[in-house]
Structures are given as C-alpha cells and as structure tokens.
DRENSELUM-76399 format. One record per residue (C-alpha): residue in one letter; x negated, y, z negated. Coordinates in steps of 0.25 Angstrom, whole numbers, plus 5000, padded with zeros to 4 digits. Example, Ala and Ser with C-alpha at 12.3 -4.5 7.8 and 13.67 -1.06 7.14 Angstrom:
// DRENSELUM-76399
KEDREN   rest      u      v      w
KEDREN      A   4951   4982   4969
KEDREN      S   4945   4996   4971
***
This chain:
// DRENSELUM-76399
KEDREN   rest      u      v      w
KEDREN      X   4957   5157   4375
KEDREN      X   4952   5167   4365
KEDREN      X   4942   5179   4371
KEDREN      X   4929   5175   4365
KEDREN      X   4932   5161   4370
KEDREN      X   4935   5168   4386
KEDREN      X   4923   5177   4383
KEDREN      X   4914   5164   4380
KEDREN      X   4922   5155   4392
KEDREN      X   4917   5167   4403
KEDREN      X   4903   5170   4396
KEDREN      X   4897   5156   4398
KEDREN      X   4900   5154   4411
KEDREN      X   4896   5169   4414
KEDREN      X   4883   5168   4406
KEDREN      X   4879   5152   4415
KEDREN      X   4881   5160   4428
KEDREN      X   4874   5173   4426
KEDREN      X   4862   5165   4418
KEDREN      X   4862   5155   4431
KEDREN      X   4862   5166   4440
KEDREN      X   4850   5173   4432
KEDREN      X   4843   5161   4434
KEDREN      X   4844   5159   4447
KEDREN      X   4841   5174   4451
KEDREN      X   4839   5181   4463
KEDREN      X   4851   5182   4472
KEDREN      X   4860   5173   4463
KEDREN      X   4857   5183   4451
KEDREN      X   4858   5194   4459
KEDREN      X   4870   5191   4467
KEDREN      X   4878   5187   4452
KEDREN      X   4876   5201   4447
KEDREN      X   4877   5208   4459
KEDREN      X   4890   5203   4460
KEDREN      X   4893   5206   4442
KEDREN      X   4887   5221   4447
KEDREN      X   4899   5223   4456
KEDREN      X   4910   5219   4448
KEDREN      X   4904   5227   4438
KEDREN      X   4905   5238   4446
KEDREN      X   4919   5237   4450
KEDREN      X   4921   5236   4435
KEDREN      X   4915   5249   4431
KEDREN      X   4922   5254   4442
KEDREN      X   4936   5250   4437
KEDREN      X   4933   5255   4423
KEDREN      X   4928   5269   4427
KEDREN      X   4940   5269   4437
KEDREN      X   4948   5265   4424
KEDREN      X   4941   5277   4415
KEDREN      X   4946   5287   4427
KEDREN      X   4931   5288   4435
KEDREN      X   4934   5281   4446
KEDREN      X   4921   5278   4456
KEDREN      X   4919   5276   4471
KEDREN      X   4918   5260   4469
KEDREN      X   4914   5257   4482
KEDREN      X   4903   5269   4481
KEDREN      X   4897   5262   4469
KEDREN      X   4897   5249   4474
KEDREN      X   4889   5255   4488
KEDREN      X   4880   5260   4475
KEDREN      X   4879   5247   4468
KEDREN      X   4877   5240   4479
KEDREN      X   4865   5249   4484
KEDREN      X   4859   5247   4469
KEDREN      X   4860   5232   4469
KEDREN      X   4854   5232   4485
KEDREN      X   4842   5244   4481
KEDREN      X   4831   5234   4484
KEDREN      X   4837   5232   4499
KEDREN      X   4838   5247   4502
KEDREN      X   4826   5258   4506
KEDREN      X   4820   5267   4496
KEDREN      X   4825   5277   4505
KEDREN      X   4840   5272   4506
KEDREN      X   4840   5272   4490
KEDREN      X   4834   5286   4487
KEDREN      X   4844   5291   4497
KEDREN      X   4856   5286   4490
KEDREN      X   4851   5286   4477
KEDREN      X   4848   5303   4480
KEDREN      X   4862   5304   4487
KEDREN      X   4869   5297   4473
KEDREN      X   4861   5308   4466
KEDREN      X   4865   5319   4474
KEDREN      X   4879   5316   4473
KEDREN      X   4878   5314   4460
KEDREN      X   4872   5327   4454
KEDREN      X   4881   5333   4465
KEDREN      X   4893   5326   4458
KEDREN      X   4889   5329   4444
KEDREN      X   4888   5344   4445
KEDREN      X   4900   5344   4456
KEDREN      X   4914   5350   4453
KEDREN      X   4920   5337   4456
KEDREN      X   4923   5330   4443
KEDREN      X   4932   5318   4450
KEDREN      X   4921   5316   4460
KEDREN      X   4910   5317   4448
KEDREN      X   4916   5305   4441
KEDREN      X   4920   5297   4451
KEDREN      X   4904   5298   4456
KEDREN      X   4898   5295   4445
KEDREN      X   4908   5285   4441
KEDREN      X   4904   5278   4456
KEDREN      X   4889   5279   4452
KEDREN      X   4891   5274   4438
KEDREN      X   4898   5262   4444
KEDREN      X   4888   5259   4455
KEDREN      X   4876   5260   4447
KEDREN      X   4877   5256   4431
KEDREN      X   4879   5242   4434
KEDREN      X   4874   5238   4446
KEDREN      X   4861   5244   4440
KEDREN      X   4862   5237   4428
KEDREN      X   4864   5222   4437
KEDREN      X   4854   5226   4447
KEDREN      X   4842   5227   4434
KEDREN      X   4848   5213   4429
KEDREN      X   4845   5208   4444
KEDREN      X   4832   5214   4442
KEDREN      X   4829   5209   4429
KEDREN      X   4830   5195   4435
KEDREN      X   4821   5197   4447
KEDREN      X   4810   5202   4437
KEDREN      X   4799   5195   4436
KEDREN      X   4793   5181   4443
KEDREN      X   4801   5167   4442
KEDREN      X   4810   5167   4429
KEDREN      X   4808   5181   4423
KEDREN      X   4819   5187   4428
KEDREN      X   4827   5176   4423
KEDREN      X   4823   5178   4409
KEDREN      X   4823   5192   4409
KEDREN      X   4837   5192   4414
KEDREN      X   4842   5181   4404
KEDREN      X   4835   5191   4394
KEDREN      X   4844   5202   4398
KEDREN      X   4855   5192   4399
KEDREN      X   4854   5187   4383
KEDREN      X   4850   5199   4377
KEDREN      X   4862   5205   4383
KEDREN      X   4870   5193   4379
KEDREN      X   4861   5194   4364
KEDREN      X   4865   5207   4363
KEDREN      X   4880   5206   4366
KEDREN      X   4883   5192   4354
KEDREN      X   4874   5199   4344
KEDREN      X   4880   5213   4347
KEDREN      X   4894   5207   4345
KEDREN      X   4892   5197   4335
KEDREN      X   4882   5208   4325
KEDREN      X   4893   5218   4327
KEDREN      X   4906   5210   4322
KEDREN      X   4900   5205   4311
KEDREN      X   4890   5217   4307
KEDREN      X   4894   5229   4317
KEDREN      X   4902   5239   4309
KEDREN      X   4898   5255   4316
KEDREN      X   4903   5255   4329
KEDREN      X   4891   5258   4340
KEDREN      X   4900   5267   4350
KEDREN      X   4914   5266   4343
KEDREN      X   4919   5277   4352
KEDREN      X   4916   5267   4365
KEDREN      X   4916   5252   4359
KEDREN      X   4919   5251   4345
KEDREN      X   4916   5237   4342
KEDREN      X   4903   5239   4345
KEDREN      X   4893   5243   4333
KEDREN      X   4881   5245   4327
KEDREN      X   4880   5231   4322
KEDREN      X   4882   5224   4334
KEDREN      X   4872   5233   4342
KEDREN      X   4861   5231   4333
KEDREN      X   4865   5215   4333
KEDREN      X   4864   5215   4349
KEDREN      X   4847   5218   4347
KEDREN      X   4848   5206   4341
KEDREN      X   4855   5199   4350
KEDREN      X   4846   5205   4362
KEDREN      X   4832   5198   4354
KEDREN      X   4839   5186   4354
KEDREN      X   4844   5186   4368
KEDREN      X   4830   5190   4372
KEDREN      X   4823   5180   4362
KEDREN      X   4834   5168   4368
KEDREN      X   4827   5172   4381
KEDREN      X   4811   5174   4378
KEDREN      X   4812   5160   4373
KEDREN      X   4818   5153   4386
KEDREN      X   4809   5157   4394
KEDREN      X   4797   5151   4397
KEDREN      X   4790   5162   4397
KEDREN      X   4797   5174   4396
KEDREN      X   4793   5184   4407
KEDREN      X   4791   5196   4395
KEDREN      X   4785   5195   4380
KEDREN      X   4792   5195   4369
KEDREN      X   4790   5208   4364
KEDREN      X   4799   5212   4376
KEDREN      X   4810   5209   4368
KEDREN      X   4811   5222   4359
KEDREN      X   4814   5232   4370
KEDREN      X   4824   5223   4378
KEDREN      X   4831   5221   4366
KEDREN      X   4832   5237   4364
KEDREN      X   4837   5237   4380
KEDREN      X   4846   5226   4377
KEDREN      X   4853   5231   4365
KEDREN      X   4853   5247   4369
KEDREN      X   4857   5245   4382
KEDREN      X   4866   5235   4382
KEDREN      X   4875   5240   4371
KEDREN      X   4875   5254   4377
KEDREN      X   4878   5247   4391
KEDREN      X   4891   5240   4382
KEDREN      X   4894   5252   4377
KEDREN      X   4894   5259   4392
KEDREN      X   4903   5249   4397
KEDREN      X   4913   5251   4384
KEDREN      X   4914   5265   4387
KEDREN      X   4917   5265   4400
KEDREN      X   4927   5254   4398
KEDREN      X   4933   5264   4387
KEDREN      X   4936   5274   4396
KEDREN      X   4942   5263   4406
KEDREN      X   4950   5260   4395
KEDREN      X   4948   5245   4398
KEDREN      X   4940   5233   4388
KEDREN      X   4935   5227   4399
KEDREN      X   4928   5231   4412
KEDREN      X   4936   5220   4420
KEDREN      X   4942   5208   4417
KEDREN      X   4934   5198   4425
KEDREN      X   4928   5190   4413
KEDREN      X   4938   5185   4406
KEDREN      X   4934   5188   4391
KEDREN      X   4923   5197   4396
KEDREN      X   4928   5208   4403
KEDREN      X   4921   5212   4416
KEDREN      X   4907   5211   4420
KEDREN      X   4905   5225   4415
KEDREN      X   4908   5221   4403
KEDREN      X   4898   5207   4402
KEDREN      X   4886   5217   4408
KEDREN      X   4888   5231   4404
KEDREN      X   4876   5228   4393
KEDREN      X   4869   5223   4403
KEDREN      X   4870   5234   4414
KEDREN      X   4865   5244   4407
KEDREN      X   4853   5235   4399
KEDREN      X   4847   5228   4411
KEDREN      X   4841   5240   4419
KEDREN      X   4832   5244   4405
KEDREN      X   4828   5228   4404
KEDREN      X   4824   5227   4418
KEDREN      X   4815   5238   4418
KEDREN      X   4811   5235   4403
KEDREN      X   4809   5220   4409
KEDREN      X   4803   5225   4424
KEDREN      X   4792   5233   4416
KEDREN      X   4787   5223   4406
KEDREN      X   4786   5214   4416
KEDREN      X   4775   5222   4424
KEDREN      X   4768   5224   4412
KEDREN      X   4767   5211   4406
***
C-alpha cells in the first residue's frame, strides 16, 4: 500500500471518531483528548530525550494532569504551585546548573505546550448553549484541515521560496499563503451547516489570520524540535501519519487564541 493510500486508510476513520466524539461532547469529548494529550506528551518527551534535554516525565505529567484537572482544584492550591513553578523557574534560569536548567525547562515545555493547547479545544467545545460548541469546534477542526490540503496542494504546484528552509524545507511561501485559502473555506464549509451559526460572518477574517499564523508557526515548532531529535516523525503510532504530535501540532498552538478570540465574541454578540 502506497503512503498516501496508508495516510488516507488511517485519516478517515480518524477524522469519523474525533467529529463523533465532538458531537457527542462532554465527557466523551473530553475523555478522547484527554487521552491524545497524554500520548502527546510522552511524544514530546521522547524527542527532546532524543535532542539530548531529557525532562522529569513523571513531573510533567503531575503538571499536565493539574492543568487538565484546574477547575477541580482551589484558587489557593493553584497560585501556590503556579508561584512555586515560578520560583523554581527564575531560580533555574539565572542558576549555575546548566544540566538541571534544561532538563527543567524541558519538563515544563513538556507538561505545559500541549496539554494547553487540548485543554482550550475542550473549552472550545463547552462554549456556548446547546450546539455551539459543536460548531465552533468543527470550525477549528476544518479550518485546520482547510489549511493543511490547500497549504500542501498551493505549495507543490506554486510554492517555489522555502518559508523556514533551515527547519522544514518543503514548506513555502506558496503553500502558506494557499493555507488562508483553505482556512475560508474550512470556515465557510462550517458557517453554512450550521443552522444558525453561533458567530457572524464577519467573524471569519480574524479566525482565518489565527488559523493560518498559528498553525503554520505551530508545524514549524514541532519540525524544529523533530530536527534536533533527528527523527521525521514524533512516533510511529499512525501508520502514515506519524504520531499524534505530528496530526495536532497546528492545532496546539492555534486553539488557545481561537478560544479566547471565540470566548470574547460570544459575550459580546
């Protein structure tokens, strides 16, 4: 079987769980990405291990956990770990300890990029009343998605200067300026289905410019790291896709600006 033919065999089914479980929500949502945070984890874990900063896995999973759980815990709890991570921190980073100072930062990296970045997509789908999460979320979801075909697509055919040759080098100009188009129609696919759409339509100019910022410049963070791992993929858990890492890292670092973009209009509109 040929890699685009493995890519598209895993996407489908991929694509009918994750879109089932958005619509379903609450725990079932929650629980499916709860569960894509922590292998993610393990996986950033492995390739900074690989890139020689190895973290206190078992430190950033207490920290991930504590993020994904913050709604459960006191306010007082919270500022009191929060203040002891900052602490340690600004102890670290002017310390004489240059082993400890990347293996702590590495831990923090680790238990805090993408478990943030799933915790605002659980958020994005309990915005709202009745199905606007769900929209929103599926907006997320096909921009993303919109982004990625027309981003790949635009660039083999029209991408000739390299946008970070240095970190991923079939990556252009081309194919980033295609992606905006992908992102209005992922958007557009998305306004129209729903009946009605929680937001207006002039909503769509600014999530198109956090879609196809941030989710190339999260492609590009995962790239680099993977670089310096010396590895293509951030596991090998989906065959033809590469790990979860890999399938999310746009989304990571996009969904923490569209849920607050999103959370903000809504109290306003």
């Amino acid at each position: 079987m040929s890699e685009l033919k493995t890519r598209v065999f895993i996407a489908i089914p991929l694509a009918i769980l994750v879109l089932g479980m958005t619509w379903l929500g609450g725990l079932y949502f929650e629980f499916l990405f709860g569960a894509v945070a922590l292998v993610t984890i393990w996986e950033v874990h492995r390739l900074l291990k690989l890139a020689g900063s190895d973290g206190y896995f078992f430190l950033s999973i207490f920290i991930a956990v504590v993020i994904w759980n913050a709604s459960h815990f006191p306010l007082l709890v919270l500022s009191a770990l929060a203040i002891f991570l900052l602490l340690v921190s600004l102890g670290t980073l002017f310390g004489s300890n240059s082993s400890f100072k990347e293996r702590w930062f590495s831990t923090l990296f680790t238990g805090i990029y993408a478990p943030v970045g799933f915790l605002m997509m659980n958020h994005i789908r309990n915005l709202g009343i009745e199905l606007d999460g769900f929209w929103l979320t599926l907006t997320l979801f096909l921009m993303i998605w919109g982004n990625d075909i027309f981003a790949y697509f635009g660039g083999k055919t029209f991408g000739k200067k390299p946008l970070a040759p240095k970190i991923s080098p079939k990556k252009t100009w081309g194919g980033f300026w295609w992606g905006f188009a992908g992102s209005t129609v992922g958007f557009l696919i998305v306004y129209l289905l729903a009946n009605p759409y929680p937001l207006p339509l002039w909503s769509i100019v600014p999530a198109v410019l956090i879609i196809s910022i941030f989710g190339p410049l999260g492609d590009i963070a995962a790239s680099s790291l993977k670089r310096r791992a010396a590895v293509k993929d951030s596991s090998s858990i989906l065959p033809g896709h590469g790990g979860f890492f890999d399938r999310f890292d746009s989304m990571i670092l996009s969904a923490p600006f569209l849920f607050f973009y999103f959370y903000f209009l809504l109290r306003i509109y």
